[in-house]
TORDRENTI-519388 format. One line per field, with one value per residue (C-alpha): residue number from 1; residue in three letters; x, y, z. Coordinates in nm, 4 decimals. Layout:
// residues N
n: c(NUM_...)
res: c(ALA_...)
c1: c(X_...)
c2: c(Y_...)
c3: c(Z_...)
// end
This chain:
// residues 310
n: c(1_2_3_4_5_6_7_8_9_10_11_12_13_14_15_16_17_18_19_20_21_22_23_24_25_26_27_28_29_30_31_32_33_34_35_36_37_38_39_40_41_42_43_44_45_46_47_48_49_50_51_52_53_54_55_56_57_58_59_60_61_62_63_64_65_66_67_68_69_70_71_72_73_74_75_76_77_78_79_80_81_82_83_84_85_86_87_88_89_90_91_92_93_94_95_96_97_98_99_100_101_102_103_104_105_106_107_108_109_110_111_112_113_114_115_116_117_118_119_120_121_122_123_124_125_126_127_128_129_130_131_132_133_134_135_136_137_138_139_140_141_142_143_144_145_146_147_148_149_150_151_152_153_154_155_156_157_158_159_160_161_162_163_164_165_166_167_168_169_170_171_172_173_174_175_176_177_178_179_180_181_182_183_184_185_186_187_188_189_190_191_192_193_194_195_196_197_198_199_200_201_202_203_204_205_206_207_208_209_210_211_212_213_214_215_216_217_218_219_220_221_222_223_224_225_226_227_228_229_230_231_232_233_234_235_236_237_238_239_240_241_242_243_244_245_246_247_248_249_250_251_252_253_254_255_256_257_258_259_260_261_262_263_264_265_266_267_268_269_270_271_272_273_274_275_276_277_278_279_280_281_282_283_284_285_286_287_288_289_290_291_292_293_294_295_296_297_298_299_300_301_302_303_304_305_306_307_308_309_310)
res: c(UNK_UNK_UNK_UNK_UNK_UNK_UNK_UNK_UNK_UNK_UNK_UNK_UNK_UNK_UNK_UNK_UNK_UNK_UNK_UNK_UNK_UNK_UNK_UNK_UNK_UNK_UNK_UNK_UNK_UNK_UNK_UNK_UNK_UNK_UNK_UNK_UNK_UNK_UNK_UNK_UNK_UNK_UNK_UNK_UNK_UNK_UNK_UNK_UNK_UNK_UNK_UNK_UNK_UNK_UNK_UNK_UNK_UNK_UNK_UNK_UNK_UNK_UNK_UNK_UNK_UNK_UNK_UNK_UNK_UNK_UNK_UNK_UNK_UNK_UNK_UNK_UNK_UNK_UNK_UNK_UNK_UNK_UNK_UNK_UNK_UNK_UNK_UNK_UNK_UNK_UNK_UNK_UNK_UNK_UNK_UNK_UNK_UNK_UNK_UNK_UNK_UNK_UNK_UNK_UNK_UNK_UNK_UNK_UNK_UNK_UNK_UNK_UNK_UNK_UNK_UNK_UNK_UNK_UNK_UNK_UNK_UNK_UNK_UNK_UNK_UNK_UNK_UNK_UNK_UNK_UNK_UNK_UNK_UNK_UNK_UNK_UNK_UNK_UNK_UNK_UNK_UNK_UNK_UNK_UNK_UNK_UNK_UNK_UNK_UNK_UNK_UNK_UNK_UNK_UNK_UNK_UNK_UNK_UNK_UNK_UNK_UNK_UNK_UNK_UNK_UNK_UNK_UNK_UNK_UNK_UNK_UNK_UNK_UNK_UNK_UNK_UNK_UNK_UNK_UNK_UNK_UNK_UNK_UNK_UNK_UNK_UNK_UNK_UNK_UNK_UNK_UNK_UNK_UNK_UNK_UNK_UNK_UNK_UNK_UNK_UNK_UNK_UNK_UNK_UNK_UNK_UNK_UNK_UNK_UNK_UNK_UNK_UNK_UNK_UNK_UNK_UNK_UNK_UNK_UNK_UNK_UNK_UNK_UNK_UNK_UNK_UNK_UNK_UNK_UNK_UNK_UNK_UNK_UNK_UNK_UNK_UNK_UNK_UNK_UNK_UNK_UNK_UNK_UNK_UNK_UNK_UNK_UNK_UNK_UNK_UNK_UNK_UNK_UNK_UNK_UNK_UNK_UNK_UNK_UNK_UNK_UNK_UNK_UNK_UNK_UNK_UNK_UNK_UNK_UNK_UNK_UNK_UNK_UNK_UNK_UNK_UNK_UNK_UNK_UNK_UNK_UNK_UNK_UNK_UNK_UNK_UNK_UNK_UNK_UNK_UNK_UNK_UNK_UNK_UNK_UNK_UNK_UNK_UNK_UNK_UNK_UNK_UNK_UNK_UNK_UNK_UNK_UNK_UNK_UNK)
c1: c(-0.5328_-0.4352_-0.2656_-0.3907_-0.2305_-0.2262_-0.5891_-0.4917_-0.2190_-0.2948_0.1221_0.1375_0.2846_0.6579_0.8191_1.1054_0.8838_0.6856_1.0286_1.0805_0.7530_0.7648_0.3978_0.2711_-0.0727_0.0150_0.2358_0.2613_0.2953_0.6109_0.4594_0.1976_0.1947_-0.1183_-0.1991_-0.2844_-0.4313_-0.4017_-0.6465_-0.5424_-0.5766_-0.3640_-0.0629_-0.1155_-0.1023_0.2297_0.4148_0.3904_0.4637_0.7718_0.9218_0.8086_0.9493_1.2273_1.2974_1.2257_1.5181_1.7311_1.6875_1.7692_2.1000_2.2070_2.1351_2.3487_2.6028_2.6054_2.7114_2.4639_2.7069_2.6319_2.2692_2.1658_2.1318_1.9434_1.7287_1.6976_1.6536_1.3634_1.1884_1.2430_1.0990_0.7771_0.7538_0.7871_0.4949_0.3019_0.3798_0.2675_-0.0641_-0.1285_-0.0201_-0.2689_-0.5323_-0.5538_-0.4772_-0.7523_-0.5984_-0.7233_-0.5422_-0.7921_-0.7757_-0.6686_-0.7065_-0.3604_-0.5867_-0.9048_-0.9350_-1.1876_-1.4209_-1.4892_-1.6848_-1.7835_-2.0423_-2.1915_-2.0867_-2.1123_-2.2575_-2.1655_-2.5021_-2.5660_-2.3439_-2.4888_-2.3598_-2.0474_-2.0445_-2.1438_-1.7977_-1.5735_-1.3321_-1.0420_-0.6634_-0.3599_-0.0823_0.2649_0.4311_0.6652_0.3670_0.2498_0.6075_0.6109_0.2680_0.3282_0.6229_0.4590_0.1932_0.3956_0.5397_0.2453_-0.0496_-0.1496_-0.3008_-0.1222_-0.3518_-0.6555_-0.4906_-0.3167_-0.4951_-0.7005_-0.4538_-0.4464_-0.1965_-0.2610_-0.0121_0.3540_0.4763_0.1436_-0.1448_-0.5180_-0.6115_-0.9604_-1.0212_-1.3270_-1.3502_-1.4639_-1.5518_-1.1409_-0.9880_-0.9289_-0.8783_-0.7605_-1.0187_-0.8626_-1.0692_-1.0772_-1.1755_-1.4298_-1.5862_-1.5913_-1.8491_-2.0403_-1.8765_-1.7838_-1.4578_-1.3190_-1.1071_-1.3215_-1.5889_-1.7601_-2.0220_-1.7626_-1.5364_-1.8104_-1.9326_-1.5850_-1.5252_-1.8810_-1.7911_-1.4507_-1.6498_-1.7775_-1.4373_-1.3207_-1.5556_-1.3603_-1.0650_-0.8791_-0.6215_-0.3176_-0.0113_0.3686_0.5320_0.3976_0.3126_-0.0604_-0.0926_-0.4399_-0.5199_-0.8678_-1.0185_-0.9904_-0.6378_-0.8046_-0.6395_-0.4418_-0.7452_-0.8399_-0.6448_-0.9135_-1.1518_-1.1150_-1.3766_-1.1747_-0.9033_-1.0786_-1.2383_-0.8726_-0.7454_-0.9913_-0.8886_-0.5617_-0.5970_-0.3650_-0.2617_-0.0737_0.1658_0.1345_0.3164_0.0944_0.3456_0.1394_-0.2178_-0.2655_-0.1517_-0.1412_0.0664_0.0215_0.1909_0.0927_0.2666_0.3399_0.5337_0.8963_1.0393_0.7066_0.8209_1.1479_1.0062_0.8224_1.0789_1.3130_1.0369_0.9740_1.2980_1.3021_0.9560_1.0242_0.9571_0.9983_0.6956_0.4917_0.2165_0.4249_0.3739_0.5827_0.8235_0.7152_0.5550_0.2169_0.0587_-0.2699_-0.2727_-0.6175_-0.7427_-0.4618_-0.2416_0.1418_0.4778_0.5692_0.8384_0.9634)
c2: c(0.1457_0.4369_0.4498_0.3708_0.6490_0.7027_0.8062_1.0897_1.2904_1.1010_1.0403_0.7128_0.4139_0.4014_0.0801_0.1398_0.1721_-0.1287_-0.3509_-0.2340_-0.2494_-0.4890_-0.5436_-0.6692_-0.5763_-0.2546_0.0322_0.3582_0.6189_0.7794_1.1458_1.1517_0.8361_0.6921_0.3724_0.1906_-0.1190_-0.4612_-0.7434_-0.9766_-1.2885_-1.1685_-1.1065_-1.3860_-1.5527_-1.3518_-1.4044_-1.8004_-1.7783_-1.5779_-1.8470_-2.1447_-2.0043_-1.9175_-2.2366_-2.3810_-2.1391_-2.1968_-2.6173_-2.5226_-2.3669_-2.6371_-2.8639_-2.6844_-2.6897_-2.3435_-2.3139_-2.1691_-1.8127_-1.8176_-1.9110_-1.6450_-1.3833_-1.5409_-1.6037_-1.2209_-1.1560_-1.4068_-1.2578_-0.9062_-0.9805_-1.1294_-0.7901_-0.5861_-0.7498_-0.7591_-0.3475_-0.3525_-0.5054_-0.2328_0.0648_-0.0995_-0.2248_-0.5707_-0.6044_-0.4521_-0.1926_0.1742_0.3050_0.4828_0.5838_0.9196_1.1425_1.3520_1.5595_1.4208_1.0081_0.8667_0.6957_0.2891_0.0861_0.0480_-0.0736_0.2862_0.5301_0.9003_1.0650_1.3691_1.5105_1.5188_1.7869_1.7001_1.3203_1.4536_1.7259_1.3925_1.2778_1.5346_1.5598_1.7838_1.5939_1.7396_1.8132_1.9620_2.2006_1.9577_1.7392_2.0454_2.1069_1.7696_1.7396_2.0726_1.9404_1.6182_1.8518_2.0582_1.7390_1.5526_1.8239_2.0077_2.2703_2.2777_2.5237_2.3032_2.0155_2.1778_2.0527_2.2606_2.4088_2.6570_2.7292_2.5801_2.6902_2.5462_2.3657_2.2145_2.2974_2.2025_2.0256_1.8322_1.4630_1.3107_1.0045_0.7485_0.4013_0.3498_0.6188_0.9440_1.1727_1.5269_1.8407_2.0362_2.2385_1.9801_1.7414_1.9862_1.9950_1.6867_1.6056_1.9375_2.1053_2.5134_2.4798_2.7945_2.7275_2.5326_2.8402_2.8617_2.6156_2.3158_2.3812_2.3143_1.9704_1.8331_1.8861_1.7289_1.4437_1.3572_1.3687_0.9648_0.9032_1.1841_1.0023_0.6819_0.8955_0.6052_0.7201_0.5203_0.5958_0.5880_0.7136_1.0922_1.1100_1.0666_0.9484_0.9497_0.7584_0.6730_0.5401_0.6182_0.7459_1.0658_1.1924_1.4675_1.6632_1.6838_1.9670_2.1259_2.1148_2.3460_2.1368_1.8484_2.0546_2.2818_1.9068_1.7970_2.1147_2.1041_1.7682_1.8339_2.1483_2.3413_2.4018_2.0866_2.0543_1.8949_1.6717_1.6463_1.3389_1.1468_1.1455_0.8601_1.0351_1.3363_1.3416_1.5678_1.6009_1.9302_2.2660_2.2915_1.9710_1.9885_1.7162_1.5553_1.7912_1.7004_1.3362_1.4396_1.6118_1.3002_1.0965_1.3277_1.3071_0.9046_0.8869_0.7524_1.0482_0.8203_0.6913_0.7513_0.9407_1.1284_1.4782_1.7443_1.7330_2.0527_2.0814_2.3083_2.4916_2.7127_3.0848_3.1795_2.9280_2.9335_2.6362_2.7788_2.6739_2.5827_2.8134_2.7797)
c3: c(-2.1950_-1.9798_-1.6878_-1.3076_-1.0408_-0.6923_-0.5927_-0.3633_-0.5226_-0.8754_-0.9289_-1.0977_-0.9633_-0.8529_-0.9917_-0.6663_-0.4301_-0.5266_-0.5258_-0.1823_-0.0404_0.2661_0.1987_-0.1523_-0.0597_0.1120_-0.1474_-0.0050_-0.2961_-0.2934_-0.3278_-0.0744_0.1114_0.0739_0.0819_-0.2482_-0.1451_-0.3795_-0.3335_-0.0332_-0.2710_-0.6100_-0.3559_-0.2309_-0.5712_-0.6397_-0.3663_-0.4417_-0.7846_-0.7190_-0.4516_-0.6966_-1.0594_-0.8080_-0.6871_-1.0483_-1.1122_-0.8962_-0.9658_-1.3079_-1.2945_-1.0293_-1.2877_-1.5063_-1.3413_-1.1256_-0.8132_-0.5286_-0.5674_-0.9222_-0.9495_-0.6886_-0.9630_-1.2246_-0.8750_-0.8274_-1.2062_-1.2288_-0.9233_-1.0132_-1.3239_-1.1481_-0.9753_-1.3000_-1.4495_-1.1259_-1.1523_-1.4738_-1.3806_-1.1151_-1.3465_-1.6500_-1.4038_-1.5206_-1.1227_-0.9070_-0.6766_-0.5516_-0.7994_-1.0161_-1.3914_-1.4871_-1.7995_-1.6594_-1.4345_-1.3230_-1.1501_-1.3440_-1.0942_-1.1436_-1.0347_-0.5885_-0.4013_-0.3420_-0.6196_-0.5535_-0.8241_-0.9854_-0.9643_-0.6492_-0.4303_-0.1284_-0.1114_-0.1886_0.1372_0.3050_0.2102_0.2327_0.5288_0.6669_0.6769_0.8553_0.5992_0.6451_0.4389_0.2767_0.1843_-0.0165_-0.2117_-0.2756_-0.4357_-0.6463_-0.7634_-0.9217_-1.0026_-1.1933_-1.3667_-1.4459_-1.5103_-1.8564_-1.5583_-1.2522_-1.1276_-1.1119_-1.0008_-0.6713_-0.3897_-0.1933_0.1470_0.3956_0.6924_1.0157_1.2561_1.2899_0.9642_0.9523_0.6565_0.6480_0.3719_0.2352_0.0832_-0.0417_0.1507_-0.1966_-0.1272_-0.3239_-0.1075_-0.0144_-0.3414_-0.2447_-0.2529_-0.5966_-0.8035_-1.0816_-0.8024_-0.6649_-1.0271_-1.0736_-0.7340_-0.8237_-0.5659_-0.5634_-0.7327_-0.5165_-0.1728_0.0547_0.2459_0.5764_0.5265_0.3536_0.6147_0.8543_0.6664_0.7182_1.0617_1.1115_0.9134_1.1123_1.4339_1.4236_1.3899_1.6933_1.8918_1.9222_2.0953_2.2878_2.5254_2.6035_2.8464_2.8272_3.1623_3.1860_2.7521_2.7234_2.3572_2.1656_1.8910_1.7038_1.3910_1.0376_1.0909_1.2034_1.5414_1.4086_1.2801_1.6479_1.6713_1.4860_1.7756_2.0836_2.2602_2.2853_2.4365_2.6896_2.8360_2.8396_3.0119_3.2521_3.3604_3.3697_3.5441_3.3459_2.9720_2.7984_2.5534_2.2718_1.9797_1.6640_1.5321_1.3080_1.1075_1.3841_1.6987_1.9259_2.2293_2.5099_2.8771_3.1149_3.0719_3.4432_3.4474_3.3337_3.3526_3.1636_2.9076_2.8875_2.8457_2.5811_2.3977_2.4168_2.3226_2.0134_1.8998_1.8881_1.7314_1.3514_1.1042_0.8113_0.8615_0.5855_0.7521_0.9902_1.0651_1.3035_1.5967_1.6602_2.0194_2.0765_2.3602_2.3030_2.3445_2.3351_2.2020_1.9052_1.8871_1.8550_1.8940_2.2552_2.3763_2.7327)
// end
């Protein structure tokens, strides 16, 4: 049976980051981050057999004679246990998950609701969309890359250099997940297997715009902080549109913190002390966060995002 990875970056399963995931149904991959999702109802399963056989356990030793000091590890053992074979069932696929089934390059699609098929390129354009990466995302999925691939080269997503320590890369948004643009990926959907041209490029930023359009805007003192669905704010910095409307009603250029897939904030560039809020409210924001991004603050220069320097 082979193995079930992670459906972005294809890095199998972490048995460490499963046994410290607060969330059972919720494991971010350790490479990349994303989220590999686990059906609501086998957690839920899981997490009751783990407190009864632990109780059962822990009733056992007492009647044994241990005391509670002494029983507490054959507790942990049991449990830990429970998890092992619960991360076994995730990395086999006896337990449904996103994770999706590899050959050691190329996910393997199963079964959805609405497959895309490999025959049909234009479904796939339908699908494809742009995601904000940083550098460090990059070395980090080369490296497992490097680890993990019989061709490195085809398996290396898709990038290019955005400004700041941020890159531009491409998903194809599956009914399981995102799985990262590659050019074994590309193949696979009939796409050009070369970088991502005019006319892709194009396709992706028209396919985050349904998800652009449900910009909400929120407030914390003078930090304006935008958010909307599909965990797709950051790739508004892609679109000058949205900023030239936002200039214009702040009447002046704004600065801007691109801190998260899920948020950009932005205060005006003739306000200092808004600034200085921002900065201090930069440096609190939680980078380990799996989907952070930059502390790095922006202001556009001719309609080029670079780094803010007063």
């Amino acid at each position: 049976m082979s193995e079930r990875r992670c459906p972005h970056c294809h890095s199998p399963l972490d048995f460490q980051t499963l046994v410290f995931s607060l969330n059972p149904i919720i494991i971010r991959c350790k490479t990349c981050s994303e989220s590999i999702l686990v059906s609501p109802y086998i957690a839920a399963i899981l997490v009751a057999l783990m407190i009864g056989v632990g109780y059962a356990t822990w009733l056992w030793l007492a009647e044994l004679g241990f005391a509670p000091n002494q029983s507490l590890p054959g507790v942990l053992l049991t449990s830990l246990g429970l998890v092992y074979a619960y991360y076994e069932g995730l990395r086999s696929g006896i337990i449904p998950s996103s994770l999706v089934e590899t050959d050691g390059t190329l996910p393997k699609q199963v079964s959805t609701a609405r497959p895309i098929s490999q025959q049909d390129p234009n479904e796939a354009i339908g699908r494809v969309i742009p995601r904000i990466k940083t550098r460090s995302y990059l070395d980090a999925v080369r490296a497992s890359i490097d680890n993990t691939s019989e061709n490195p080269t085809q398996d290396l997503p898709f990038t290019q250099p955005l400004f700041g320590d941020l890159v531009l890369a491409y998903a194809i948004d599956t009914d399981e997940g995102h799985i990262a643009l590659s050019p074994n990926t590309a193949e696979h959907f009939s796409l050009p297997s070369e970088a991502p041209g005019t006319e892709l490029k194009a396709a992706a930023e028209k396919n985050a715009l349904p998800s652009l359009s449900t910009i909400r805007q929120a407030q914390q003192g003078a930090i304006k902080q935008l958010s909307c669905d599909n965990h797709m704010m950051a790739c508004g910095v892609l679109f000058p549109a949205l900023w030239d409307q936002i200039e214009a009603n702040e009447e002046t250029e704004v600065v801007i913190a691109v801190l998260h897939r899920d948020h950009i904030w932005y205060v005006p560039s003739n306000n200092p002390a808004a600034i200085e809020e921002l900065k201090a409210a930069v440096e609190q924001f939680d980078m380990d966060d799996n989907h952070s991004l930059s502390r790095t603050l922006y202001v556009r220069e001719e309609d080029e995002w670079v780094e803010f320097d007063e």
